[in-house]
C-alpha positions as CSV (number, residue, x, y, z in Angstrom):
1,X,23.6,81.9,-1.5
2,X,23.7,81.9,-5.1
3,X,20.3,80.5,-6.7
4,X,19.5,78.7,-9.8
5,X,16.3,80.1,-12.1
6,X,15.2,78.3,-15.1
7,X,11.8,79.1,-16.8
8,X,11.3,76.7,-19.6
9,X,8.7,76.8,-22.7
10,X,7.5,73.2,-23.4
11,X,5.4,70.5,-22.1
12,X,7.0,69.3,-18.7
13,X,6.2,65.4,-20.3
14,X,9.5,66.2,-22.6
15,X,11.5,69.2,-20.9
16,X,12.0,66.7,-18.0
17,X,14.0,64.2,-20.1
18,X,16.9,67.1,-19.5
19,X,16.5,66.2,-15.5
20,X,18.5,63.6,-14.0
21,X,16.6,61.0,-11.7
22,X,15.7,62.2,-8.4
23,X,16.8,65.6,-9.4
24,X,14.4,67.8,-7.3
25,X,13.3,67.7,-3.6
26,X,9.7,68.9,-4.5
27,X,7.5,69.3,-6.6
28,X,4.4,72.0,-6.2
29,X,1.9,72.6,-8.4
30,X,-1.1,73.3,-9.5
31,X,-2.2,71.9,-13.0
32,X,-5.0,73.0,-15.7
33,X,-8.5,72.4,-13.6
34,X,-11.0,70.8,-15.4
35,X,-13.5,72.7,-17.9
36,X,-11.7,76.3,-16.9
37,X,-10.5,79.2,-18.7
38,X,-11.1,77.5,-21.9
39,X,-9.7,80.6,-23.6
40,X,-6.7,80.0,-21.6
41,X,-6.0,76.6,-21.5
42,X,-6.5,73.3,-23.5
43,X,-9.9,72.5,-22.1
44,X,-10.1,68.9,-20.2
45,X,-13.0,67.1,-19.5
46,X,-13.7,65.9,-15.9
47,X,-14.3,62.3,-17.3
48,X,-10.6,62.3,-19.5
49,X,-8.6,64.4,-16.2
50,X,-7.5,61.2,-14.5
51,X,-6.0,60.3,-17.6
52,X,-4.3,63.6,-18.4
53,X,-2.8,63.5,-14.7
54,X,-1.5,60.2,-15.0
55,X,0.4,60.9,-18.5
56,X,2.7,62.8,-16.1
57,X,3.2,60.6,-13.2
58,X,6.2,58.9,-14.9
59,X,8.3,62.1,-15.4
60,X,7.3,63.3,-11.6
61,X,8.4,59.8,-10.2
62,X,11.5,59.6,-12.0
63,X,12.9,63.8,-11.2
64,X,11.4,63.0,-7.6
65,X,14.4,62.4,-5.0
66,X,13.3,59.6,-3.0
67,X,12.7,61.5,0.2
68,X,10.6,64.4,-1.7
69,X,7.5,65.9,-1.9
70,X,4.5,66.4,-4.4
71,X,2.3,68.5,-3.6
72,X,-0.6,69.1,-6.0
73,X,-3.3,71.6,-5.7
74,X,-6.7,70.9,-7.1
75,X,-10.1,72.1,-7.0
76,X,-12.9,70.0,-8.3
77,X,-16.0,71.6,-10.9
78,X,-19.8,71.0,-10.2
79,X,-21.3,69.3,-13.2
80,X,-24.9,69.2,-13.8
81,X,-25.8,70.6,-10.1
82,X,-23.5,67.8,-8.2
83,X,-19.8,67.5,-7.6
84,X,-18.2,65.8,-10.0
85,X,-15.5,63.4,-8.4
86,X,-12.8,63.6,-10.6
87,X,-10.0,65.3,-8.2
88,X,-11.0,61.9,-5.8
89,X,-10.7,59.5,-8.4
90,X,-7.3,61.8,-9.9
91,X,-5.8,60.7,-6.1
92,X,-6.9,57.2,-5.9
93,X,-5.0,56.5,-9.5
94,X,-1.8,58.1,-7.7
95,X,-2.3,55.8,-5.0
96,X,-2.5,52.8,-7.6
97,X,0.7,53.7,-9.1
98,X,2.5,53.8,-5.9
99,X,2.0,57.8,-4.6
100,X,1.8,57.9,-1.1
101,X,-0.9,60.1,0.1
102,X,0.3,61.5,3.1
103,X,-2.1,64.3,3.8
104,X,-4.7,66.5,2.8
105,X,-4.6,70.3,2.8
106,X,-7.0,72.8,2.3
107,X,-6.6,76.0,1.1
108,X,-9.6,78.8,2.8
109,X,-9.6,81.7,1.0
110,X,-10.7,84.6,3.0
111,X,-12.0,87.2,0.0
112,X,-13.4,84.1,-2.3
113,X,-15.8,86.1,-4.8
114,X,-19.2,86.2,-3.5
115,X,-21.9,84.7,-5.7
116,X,-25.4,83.0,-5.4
117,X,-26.4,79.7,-6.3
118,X,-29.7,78.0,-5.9
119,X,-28.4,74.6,-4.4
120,X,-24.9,75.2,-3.0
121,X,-22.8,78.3,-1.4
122,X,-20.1,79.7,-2.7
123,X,-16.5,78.0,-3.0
124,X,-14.2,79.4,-0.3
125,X,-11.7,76.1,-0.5
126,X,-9.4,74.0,-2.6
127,X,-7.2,70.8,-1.9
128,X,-3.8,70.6,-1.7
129,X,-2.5,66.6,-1.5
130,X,1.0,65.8,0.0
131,X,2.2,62.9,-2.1
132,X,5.6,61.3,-1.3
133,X,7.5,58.2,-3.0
134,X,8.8,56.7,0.2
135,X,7.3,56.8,3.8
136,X,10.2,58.5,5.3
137,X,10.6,61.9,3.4
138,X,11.6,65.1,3.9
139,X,10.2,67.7,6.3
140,X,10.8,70.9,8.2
141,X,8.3,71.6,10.8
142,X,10.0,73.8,13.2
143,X,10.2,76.5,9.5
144,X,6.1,77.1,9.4
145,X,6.0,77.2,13.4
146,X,3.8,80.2,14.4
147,X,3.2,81.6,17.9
148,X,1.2,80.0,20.0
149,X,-0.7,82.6,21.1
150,X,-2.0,84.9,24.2
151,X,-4.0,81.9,25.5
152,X,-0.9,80.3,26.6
153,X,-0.1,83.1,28.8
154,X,-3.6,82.6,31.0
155,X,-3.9,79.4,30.8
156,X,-0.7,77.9,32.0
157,X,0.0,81.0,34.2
158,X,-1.2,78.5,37.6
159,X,-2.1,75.3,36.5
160,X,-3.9,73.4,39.5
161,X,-6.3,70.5,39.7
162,X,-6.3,68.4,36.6
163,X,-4.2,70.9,34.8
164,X,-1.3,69.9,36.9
165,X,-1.1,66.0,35.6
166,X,-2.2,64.6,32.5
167,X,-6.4,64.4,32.0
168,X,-7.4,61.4,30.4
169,X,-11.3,62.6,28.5
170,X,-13.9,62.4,30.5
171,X,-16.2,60.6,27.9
172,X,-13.1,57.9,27.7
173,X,-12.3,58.1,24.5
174,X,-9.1,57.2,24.5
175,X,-7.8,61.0,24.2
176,X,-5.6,63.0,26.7
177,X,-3.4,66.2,27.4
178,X,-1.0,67.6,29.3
179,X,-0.7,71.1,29.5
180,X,2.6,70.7,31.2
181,X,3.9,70.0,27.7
182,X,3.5,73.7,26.9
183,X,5.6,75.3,29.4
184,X,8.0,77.3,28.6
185,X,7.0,77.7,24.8
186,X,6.5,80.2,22.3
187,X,5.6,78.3,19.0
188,X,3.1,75.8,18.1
189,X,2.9,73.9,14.9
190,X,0.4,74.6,12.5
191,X,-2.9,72.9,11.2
192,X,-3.7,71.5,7.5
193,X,-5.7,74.8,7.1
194,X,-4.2,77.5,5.5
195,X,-6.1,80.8,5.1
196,X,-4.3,82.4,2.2
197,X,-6.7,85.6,0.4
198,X,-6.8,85.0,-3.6
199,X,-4.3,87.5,-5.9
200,X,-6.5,90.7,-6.1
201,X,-4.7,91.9,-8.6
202,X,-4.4,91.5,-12.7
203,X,-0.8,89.7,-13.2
204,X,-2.1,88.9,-16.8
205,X,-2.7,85.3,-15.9
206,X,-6.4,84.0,-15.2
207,X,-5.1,82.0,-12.6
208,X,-2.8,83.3,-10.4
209,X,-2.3,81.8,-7.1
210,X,-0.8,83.5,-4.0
211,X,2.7,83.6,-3.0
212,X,1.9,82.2,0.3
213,X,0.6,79.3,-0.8
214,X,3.9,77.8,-2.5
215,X,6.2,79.6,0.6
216,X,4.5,77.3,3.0
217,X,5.1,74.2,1.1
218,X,8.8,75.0,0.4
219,X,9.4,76.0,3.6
220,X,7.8,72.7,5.0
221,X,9.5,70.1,2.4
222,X,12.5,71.7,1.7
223,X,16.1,73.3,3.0
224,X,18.1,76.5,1.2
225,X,20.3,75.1,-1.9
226,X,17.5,72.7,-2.4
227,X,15.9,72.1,-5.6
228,X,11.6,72.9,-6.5
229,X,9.9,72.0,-9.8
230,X,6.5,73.5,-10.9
231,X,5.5,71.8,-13.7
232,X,2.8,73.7,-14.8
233,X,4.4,77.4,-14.2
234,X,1.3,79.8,-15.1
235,X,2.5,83.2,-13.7
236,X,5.6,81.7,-12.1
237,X,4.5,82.5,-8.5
238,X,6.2,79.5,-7.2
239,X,9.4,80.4,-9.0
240,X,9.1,84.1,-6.1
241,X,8.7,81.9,-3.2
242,X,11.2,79.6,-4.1
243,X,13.8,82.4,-5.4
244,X,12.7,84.6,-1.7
245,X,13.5,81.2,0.4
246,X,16.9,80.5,-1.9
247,X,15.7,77.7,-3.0
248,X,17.0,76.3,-6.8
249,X,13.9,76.5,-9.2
250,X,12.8,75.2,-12.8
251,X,9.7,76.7,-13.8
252,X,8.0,74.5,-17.3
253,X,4.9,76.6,-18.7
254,X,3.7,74.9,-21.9
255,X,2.2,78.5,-23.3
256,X,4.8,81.0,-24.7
257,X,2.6,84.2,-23.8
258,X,2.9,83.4,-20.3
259,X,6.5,83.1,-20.3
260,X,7.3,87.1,-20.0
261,X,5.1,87.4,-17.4
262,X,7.3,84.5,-15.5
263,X,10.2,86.6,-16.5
264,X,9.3,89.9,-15.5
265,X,8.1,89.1,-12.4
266,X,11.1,87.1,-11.2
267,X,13.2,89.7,-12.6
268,X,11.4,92.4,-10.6
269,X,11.8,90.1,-7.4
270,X,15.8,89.2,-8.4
271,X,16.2,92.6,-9.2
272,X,14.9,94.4,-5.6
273,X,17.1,91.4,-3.8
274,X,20.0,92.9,-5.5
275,X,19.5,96.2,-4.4
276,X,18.8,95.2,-1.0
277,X,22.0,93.6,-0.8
278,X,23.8,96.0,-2.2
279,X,22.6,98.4,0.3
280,X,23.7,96.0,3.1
281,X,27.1,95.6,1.5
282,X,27.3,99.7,1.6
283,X,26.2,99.9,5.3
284,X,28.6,97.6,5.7
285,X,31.6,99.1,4.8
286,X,30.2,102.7,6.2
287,X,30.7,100.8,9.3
288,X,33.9,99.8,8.7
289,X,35.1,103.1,8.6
């Protein structure tokens, strides 16, 4: 399947204009944070971010098809010793303009820098909201199932006893299971927990985020030949998941510098899939003879 790639230079705000309405099926991203990488970044102030957020939300509704996905990761800054809410009060203005907010994700990361801190611990986590137009949207569980694991094989080896009908809890809360319901399979789906290590490596971006984490998104809220927008582009790491899943991709960043770091990497990426087929095709026809 032949793939689209666009990486844009502008501010998403007025490259979108180019984008008919309900254009693309998602939307991931992961915006400026407040008060970081001032020397990378327009710096925005916790107390002005809601208002820089919502400046976008009438572009985003407009490219969004009606049965898409927004997912937005965030990570909220510590101002004078105590969260400051911003990211919470950044989601509650979605809401008021109409955003479903379906779920919250969180992001663990495994190898989060160490560091010490007199009246907190270190940050190992960071949201990602699911934010949809329309109640009914879009999703593809069965693409992030994952196995269930060895316990299955134990466990439901002889069920007897209350394992062989459904057990209401004990405490009567109102819960239940069945562990008949897992006969016979092989897959489970996932949690809203997604342990994803950080980028160990210099990509000459400050923030680059890991492949993983857009792969799982796309794969969740989207099907090949459709079409993902990241707004705010960075390093272009959603533009390799998307381009790996054959998914269509536009990729805005509003700094030039960062755009031939977009473009080599994708290159690299389109440039090893080539080769890869190529060597298929050649196997190929060495069978053939």
């Amino acid at each position: 399947m032949n793939t689209r790639i666009e990486i844009l230079n502008g501010d998403s705000r007025e490259v979108l204009n180019n984008y008919p309405d309900g254009y693309f099926n998602l939307i991931i991203t992961s915006p400026p944070y407040a008060d970081a990488r001032k020397k990378h970044y327009d710096s925005i102030a916790p107390k002005q971010y809601v208002d820089f957020l919502l400046s976008f939300h009438d572009q985003f509704w407009r490219v969004l098809a009606q049965d898409g996905s927004f997912v937005l990761n965030l990570k909220d800054k510590v101002v004078g010793g105590v969260r400051h809410r911003f990211v919470w009060h950044t989601i509650l203005a979605l809401a008021a303009k109409g955003w479903n907010c379906v779920d919250d994700y969180i992001w663990i990361k495994p190898n989060a820098m160490p560091g010490y801190w007199k009246n907190r611990l270190r940050d190992e986590w960071e949201y990602c909201f699911h934010l949809t137009k329309d109640h009914k949207f879009a999703m593809y569980q069965s693409a992030v199932r994952k196995p269930i694991g060895k316990w299955a094989k134990i466990r439901l080896a002889n069920l007897n006893g209350k394992s062989k009908m459904r057990h209401d809890s004990e405490n009567e809360s109102g819960f239940g299971r069945d562990l008949r319901n897992w006969l016979d399979k092989n897959s489970v789906l996932p949690g809203n927990t997604l342990a994803i290590p950080l980028v160990g490596k210099n990509m000459g971006h400050p923030a680059v985020f890991p492949v993983g984490l857009p792969e799982f998104f796309i794969k969740l809220f989207t099907k090949q030949g459709d079409n993902v927008l990241d707004p705010f582009a960075g390093s272009g790491t959603t533009g390799l998941a998307a381009q790996m899943l054959e998914r269509n991709v536009v990729l805005i960043e509003k700094k030039a510098e960062y755009i031939p770091i977009i473009e080599k990497r994708l290159f690299r990426i389109h440039s090893a899939k080539i080769a890869l087929k190529s060597a298929a095709q050649q196997k190929l026809a060495l069978g053939r003879h």
